[in-house]
C-alpha positions as CSV (number, residue, x, y, z in Angstrom):
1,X,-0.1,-7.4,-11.7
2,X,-1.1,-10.6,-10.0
3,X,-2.6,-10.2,-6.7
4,X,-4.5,-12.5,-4.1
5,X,-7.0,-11.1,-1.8
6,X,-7.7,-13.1,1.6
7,X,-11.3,-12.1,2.5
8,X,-13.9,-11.4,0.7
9,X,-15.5,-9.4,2.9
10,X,-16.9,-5.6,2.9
11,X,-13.6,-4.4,2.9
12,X,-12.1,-7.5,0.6
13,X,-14.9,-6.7,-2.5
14,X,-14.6,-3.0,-2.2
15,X,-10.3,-3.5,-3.1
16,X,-11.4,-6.4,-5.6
17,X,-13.6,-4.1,-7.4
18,X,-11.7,-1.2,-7.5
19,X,-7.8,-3.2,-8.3
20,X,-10.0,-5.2,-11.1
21,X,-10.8,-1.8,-12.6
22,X,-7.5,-1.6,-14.0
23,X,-7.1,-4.6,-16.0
24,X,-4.9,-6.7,-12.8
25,X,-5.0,-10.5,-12.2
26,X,-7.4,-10.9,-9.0
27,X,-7.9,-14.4,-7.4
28,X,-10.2,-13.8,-3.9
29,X,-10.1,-16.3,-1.3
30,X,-12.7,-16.8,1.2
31,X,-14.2,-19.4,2.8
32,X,-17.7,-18.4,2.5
33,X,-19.4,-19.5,-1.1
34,X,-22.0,-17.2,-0.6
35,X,-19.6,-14.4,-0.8
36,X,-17.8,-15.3,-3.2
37,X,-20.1,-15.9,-5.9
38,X,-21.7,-12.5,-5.4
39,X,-17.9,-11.7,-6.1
40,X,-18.0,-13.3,-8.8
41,X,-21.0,-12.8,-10.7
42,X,-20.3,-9.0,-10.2
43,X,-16.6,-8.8,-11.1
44,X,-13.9,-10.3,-13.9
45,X,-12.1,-12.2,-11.6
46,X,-11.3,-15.5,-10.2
47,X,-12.1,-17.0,-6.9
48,X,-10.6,-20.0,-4.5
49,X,-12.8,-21.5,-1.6
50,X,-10.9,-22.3,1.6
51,X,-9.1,-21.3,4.6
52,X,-7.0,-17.9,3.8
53,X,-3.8,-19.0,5.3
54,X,-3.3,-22.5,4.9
55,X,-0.6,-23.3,2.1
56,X,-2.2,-25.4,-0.4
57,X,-5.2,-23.0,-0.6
58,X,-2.6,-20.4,-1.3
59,X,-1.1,-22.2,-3.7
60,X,-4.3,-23.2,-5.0
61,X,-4.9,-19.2,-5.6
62,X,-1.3,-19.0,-7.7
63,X,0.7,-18.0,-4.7
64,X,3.5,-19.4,-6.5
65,X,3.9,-16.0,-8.7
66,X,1.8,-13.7,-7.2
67,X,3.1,-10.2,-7.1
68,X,1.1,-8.7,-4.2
69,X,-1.0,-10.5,-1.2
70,X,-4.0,-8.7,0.3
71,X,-4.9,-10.1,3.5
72,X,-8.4,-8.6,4.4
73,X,-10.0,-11.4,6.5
74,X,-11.6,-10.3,9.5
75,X,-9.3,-12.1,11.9
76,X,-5.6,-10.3,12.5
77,X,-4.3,-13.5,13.6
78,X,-5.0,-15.5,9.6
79,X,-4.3,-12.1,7.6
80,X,-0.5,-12.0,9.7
81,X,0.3,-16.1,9.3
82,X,-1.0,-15.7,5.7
83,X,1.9,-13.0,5.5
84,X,4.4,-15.5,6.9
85,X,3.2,-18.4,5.0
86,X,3.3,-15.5,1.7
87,X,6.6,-15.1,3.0
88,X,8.2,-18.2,3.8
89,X,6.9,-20.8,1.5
90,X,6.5,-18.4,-2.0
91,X,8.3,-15.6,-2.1
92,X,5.7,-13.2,-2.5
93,X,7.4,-9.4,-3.2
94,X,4.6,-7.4,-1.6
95,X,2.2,-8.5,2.0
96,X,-0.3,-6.2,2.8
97,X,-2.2,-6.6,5.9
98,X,-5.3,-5.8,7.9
99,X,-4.5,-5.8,11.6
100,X,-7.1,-4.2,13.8
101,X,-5.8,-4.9,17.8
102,X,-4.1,-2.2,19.1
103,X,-2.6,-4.8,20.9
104,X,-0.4,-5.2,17.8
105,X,0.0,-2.4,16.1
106,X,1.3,-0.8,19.2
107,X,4.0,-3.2,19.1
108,X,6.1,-2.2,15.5
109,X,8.9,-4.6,15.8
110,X,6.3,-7.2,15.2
111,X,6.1,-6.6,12.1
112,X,9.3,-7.0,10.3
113,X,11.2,-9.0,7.3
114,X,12.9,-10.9,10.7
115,X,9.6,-11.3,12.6
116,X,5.9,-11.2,11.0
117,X,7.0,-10.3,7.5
118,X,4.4,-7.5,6.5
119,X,5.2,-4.9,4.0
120,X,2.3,-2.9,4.7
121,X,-0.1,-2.5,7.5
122,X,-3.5,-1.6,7.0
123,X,-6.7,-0.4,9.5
124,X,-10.1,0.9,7.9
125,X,-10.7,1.8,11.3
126,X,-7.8,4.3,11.9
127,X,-8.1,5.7,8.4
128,X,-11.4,6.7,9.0
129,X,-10.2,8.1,12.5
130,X,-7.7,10.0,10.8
131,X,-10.2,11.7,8.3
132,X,-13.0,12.6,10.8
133,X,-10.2,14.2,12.8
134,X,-8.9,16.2,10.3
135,X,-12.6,16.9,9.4
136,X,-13.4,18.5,12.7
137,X,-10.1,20.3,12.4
138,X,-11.5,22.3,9.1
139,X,-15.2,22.4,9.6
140,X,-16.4,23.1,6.6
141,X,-14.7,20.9,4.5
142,X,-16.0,17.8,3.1
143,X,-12.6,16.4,2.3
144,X,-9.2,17.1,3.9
145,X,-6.5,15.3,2.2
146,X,-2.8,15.0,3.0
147,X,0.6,14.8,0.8
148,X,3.9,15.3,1.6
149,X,3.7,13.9,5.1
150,X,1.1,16.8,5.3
151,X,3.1,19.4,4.4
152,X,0.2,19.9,1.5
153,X,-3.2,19.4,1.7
154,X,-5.9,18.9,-0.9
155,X,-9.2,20.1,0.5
156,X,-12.9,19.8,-0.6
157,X,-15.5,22.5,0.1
158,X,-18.9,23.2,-1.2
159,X,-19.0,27.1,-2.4
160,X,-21.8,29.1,-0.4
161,X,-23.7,32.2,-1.2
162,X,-21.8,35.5,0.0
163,X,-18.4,33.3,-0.2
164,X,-15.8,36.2,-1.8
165,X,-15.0,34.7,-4.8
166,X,-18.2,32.9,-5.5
167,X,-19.7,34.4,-8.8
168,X,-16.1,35.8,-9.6
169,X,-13.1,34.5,-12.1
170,X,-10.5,32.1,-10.5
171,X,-7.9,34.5,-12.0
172,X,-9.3,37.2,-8.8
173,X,-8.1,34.5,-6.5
174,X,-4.6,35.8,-6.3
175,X,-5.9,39.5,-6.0
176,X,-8.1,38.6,-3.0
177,X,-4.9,36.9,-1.1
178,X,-1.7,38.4,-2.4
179,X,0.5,36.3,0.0
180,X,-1.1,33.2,0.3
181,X,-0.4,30.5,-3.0
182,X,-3.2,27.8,-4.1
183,X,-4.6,26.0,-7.0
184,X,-7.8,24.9,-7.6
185,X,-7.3,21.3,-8.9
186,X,-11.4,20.6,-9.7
187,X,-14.6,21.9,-9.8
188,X,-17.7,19.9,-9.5
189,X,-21.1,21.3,-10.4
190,X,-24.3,19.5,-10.3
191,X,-22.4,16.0,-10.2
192,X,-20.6,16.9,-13.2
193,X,-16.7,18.2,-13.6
194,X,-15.5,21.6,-14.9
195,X,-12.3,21.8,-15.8
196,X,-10.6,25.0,-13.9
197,X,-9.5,27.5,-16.0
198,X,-8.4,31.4,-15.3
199,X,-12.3,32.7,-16.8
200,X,-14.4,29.9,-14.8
201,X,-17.0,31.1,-12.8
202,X,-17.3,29.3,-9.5
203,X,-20.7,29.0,-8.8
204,X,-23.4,28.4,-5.7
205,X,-22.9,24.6,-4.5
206,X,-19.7,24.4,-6.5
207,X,-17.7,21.5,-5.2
208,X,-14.3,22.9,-5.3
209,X,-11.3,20.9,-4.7
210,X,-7.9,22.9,-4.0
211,X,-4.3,22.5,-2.9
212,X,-2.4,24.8,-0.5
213,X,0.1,24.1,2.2
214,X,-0.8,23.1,5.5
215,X,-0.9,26.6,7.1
216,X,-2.9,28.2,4.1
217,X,-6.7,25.8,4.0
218,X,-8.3,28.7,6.5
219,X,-7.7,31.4,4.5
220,X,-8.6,29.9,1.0
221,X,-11.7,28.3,2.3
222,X,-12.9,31.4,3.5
223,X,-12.8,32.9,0.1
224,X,-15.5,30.2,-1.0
225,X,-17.6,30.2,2.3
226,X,-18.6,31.9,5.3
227,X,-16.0,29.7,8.2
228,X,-17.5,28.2,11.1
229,X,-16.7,28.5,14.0
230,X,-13.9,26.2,16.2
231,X,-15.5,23.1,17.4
232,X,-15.9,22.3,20.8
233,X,-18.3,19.9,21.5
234,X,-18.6,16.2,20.4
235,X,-20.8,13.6,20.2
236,X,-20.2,10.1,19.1
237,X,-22.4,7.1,18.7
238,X,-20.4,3.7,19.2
239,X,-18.1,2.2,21.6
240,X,-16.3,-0.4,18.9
241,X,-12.8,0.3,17.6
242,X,-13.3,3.5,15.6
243,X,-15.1,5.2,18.5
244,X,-12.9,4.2,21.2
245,X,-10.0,5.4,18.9
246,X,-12.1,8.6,18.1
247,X,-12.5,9.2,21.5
248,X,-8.9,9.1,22.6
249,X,-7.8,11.1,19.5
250,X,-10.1,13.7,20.3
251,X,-11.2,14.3,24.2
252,X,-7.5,15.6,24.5
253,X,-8.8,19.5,22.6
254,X,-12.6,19.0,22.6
255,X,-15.4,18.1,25.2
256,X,-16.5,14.5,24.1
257,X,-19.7,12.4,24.7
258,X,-19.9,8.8,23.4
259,X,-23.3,6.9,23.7
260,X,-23.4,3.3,23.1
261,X,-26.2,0.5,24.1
262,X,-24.0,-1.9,25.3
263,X,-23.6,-2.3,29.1
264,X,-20.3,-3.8,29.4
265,X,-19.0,-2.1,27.1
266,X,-19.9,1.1,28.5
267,X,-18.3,0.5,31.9
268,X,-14.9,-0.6,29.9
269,X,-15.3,2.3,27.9
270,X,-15.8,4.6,31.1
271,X,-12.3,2.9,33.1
272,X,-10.7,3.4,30.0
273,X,-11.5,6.8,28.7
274,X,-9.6,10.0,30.6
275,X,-12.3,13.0,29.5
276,X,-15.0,11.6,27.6
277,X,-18.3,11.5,28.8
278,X,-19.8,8.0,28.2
279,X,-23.3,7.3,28.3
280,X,-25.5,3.8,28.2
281,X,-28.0,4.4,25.8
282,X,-29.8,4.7,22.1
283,X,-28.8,7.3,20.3
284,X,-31.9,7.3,17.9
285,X,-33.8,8.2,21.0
286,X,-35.4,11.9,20.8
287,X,-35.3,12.2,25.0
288,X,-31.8,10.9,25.6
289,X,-30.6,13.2,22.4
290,X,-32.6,16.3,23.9
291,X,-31.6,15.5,27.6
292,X,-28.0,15.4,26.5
293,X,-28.3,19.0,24.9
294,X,-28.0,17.9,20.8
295,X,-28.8,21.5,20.2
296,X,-25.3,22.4,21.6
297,X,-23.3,19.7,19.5
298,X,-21.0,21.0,16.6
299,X,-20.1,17.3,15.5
300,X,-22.3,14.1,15.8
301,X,-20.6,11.1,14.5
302,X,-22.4,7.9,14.2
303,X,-19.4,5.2,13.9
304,X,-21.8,2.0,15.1
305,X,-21.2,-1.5,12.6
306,X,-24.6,-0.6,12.0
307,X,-25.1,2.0,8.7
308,X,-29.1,1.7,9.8
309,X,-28.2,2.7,13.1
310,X,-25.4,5.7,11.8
311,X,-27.9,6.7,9.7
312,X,-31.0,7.8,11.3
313,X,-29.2,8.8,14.6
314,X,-26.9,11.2,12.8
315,X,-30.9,12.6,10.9
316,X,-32.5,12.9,14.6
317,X,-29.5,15.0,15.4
318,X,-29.6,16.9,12.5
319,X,-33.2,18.1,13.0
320,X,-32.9,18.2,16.6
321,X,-30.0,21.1,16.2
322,X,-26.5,19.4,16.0
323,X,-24.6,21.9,13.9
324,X,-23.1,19.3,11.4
325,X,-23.4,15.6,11.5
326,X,-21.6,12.3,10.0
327,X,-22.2,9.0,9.5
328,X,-20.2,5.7,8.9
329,X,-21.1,4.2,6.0
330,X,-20.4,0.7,4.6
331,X,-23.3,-0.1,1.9
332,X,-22.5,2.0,-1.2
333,X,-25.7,1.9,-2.4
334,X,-26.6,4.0,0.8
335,X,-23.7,6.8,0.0
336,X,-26.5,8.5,-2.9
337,X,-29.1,8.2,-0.7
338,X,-27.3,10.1,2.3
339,X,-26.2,12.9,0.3
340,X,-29.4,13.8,-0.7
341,X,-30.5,13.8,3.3
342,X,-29.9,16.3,6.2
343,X,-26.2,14.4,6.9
344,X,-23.5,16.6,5.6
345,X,-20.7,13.4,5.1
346,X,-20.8,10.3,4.5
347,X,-17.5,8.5,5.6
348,X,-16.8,5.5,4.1
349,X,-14.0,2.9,5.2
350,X,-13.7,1.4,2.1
351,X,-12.9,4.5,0.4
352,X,-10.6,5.8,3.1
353,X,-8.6,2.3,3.1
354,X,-8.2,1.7,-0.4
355,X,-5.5,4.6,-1.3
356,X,-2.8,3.3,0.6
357,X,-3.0,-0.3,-1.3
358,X,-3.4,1.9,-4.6
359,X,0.0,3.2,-4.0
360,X,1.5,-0.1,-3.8
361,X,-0.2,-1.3,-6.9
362,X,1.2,1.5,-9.3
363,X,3.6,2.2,-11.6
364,X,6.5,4.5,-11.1
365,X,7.5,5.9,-8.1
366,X,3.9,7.0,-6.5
367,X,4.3,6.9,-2.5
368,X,0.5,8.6,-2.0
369,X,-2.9,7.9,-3.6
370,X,-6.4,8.6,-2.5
371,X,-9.2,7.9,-3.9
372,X,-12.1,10.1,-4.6
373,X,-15.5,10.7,-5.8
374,X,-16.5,6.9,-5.1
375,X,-13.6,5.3,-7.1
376,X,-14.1,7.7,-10.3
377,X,-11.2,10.1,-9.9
378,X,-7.9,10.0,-8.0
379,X,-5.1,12.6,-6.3
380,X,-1.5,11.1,-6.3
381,X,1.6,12.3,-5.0
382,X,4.2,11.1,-7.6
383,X,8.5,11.7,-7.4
384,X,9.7,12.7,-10.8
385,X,13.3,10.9,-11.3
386,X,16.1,11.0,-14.3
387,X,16.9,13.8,-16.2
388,X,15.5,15.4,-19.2
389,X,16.8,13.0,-21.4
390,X,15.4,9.8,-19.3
391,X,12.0,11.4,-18.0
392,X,9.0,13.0,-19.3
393,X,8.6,15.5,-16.4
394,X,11.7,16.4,-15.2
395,X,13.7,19.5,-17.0
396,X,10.0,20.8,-18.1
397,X,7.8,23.3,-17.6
398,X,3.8,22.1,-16.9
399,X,2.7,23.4,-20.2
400,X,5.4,21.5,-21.6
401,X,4.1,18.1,-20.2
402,X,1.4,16.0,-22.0
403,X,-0.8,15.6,-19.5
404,X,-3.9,13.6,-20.1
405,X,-7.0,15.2,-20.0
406,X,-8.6,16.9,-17.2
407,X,-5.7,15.9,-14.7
408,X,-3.8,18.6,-13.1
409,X,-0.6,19.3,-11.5
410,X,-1.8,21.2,-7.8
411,X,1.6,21.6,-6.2
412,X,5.0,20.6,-6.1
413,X,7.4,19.8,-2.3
414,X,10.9,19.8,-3.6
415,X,12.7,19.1,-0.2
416,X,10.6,21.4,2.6
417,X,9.6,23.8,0.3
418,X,6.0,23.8,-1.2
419,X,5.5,25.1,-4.7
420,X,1.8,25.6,-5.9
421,X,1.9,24.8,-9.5
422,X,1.6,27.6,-12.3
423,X,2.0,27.0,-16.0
424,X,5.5,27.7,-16.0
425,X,6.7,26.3,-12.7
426,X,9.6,23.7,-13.7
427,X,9.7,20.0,-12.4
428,X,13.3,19.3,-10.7
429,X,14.5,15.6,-10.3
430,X,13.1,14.2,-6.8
431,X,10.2,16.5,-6.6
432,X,7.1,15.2,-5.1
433,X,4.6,16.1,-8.0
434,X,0.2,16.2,-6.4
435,X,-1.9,15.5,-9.3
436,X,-5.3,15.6,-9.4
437,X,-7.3,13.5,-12.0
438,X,-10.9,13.6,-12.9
439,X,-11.0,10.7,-15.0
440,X,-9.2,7.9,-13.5
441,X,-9.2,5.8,-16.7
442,X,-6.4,8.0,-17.6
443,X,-4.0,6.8,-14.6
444,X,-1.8,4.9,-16.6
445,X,-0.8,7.4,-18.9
446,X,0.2,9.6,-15.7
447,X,2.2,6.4,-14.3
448,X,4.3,6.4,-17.6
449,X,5.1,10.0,-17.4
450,X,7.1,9.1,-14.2
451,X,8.8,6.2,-15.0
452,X,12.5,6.6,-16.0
453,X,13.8,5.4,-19.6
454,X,16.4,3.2,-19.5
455,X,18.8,5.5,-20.4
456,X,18.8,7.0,-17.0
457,X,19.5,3.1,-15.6
């Protein structure tokens, strides 16, 4: 696939590098040099210097047949025109968009084939909303993923000592809940997959990956670790856009403090916000942390544009008693070095963005993708079409279908009904198929399994 990506930014690289992964046609426009020769000396792809939305750089970046246009820049105003100008002038199939204002995303008729012709909108800043939310929903979980319009939801825990079914066979799992259906799509163990099978062990520190419906994560995380309890109290460091956004998402159900250095942003903050607590301040400071009772706090969040800042904020909290703490952060080369510290997730935008422009880059009908494990593995939602004479899946049982290795079907939503997987569970025509794969190499072989033969056109 040919794509162009406007911005070569934090956000820009990260969807260069992982889209050039898989063998498409990237040309990155920017017009910083700097950036884009660090693109460039980094990555196989090619690279146009010049204002993102003017035509004849467009043009210049082979607009004329481009299948897909990234806009990325850090300005909503060039990535929308750049969608027009996409639009207008070449044709392009696909616009994708990064628009940040609430401004404008509160207003949806904007963005249509009639007005501001954007395919796809796209904020890093309320996808990472959206995960810490459903985060502090499930505490506990280091991943909370959702398919089927949430109607499934693949969720990552760490196994802990005293946990049920932790030094027992995954084959007890449906002996210990009788009523309640999941499937444990991964295991991960010292960094390192294990493929589940009936007779594996999980283990101490296991990082187990499962799929269950929507009502069902409680009970079947509870089998791998002692719960904790509800969270009540909040703490966030950073006024910008994800922690005003956090803010209002969460001071609705939980009691909410945000601190943030800035002044005027403060008092904007404090006119704006119904319930949350705002206070002017540094949150690396031990007496402000202390004098605000940190030892009382289930969540701290550090969501600053500062990864520095996010960092050793969310430690002081840590060691000063908040129960669990996040931070924001940007650098990937910080990511190893925070998991291997006292903060228990690292939340990355990048990551958290990338899935929903995955979806629009693959073959066959796949409407969901994230992304996990820094890039290296992926969970889809995929609809099987045809028949059995036209598609690979459909008319089969799952130990019928050649599935590539270590990838595994977790569940199956055929209309509102959830089906977790089993080896003999049947794939029906317009089921919405989760699949989990280890190894994401592997993702094309999975994207020809659900595309139809012609013999079904």
């Amino acid at each position: 696939m040919k794509i162009i990506i406007l911005g070569a930014g934090q956000v820009g690289s990260s969807v260069a590098e992982n889209l050039s992964r898989e063998a498409n046609d990237i040309t990155v426009v920017d017009n910083n040099y700097e950036l884009l020769s660090k693109l460039q000396d980094r990555l196989d792809i090619s690279t146009v210097h010049g204002h993102a939305a003017h035509p004849d750089i467009l043009r210049q970046a082979g607009a004329d047949d481009a299948d897909m246009i990234i806009a990325v820049t850090n300005s909503d105003e060039t990535n929308m025109v750049a969608c027009q100008v996409a639009y207008t002038l070449f044709h392009t199939p696909t616009k994708i968009a990064r628009v940040r204002s609430r401004s404008y995303l509160d207003q949806p008729q904007l963005f249509t084939q009639e007005a501001l012709p954007v395919d796809m909108l796209i904020s890093p800043e309320q996808a990472v909303i959206d995960q810490v939310q459903r985060l502090i929903e499930f505490p506990g979980a280091l991943q909370v993923l959702d398919f089927a319009d949430g109607r499934v939801r693949l969720v990552a825990v760490r196994a802990y000592y005293g946990g049920p079914l932790v030094g027992h066979e995954l084959r007890e799992l449906g002996g210990h809940m009788p009523n309640i259906q999941t499937r444990v799509a991964a295991i991960y163990r010292r960094g390192e997959s294990v493929i589940p099978q009936g007779d594996t062990v999980i283990e101490v520190d296991d990082e187990v990956f499962f799929v269950a419906a929507k009502g069902h994560i409680r009970e079947v995380m509870s089998e791998l670790r002692r719960l904790d309890r509800p969270v009540k109290k909040v703490m966030l460091v950073g006024g910008g856009n994800i922690g005003r956004g956090l803010a209002r998402a969460l001071e609705g159900k939980y009691q909410v403090k945000l601190i943030d250095h800035n002044a005027q942003r403060v008092e904007q903050l404090s006119s704006e916000l119904e319930r949350t607590l705002v206070l002017l301040g540094d949150a690396a400071s031990e007496e402000l942390l202390r004098e605000e009772n940190i030892e009382n706090v289930d969540v701290f969040c550090g969501v600053t544009n500062d990864d520095e800042v996010n960092i050793l904020s969310a430690m002081l909290a840590k060691r000063l008693g908040a129960k669990k703490v996040m931070s924001l952060i940007n650098r990937t080369a910080y990511v190893d070095l925070v998991e291997s510290s006292d903060i228990d997730i690292a939340i990355s935008p990048h990551q958290a963005t990338i899935g929903g422009l995955l979806a629009h880059v693959r073959r066959g009908d796949v409407v969901v993708v994230h992304s996990l494990r820094r890039g290296a593995a992926e969970a889809i939602e995929a609809v099987a079409h045809g028949d059995m004479n036209s598609s690979k899946v459909v008319g089969r049982a799952i130990e019928d279908i050649r599935l590539p290795p270590a990838t595994t079907i977790g569940a199956i939503v055929r209309g509102d009904q959830v089906i977790i997987a089993h080896h003999d569970t049947v794939i029906e025509s317009e089921d919405h198929v989760v699949l989990f794969l280890v190894d994401k190499k592997h993702i094309a072989e999975v994207e020809k399994l659900f595309q139809v033969g012609v013999t079904f056109l």
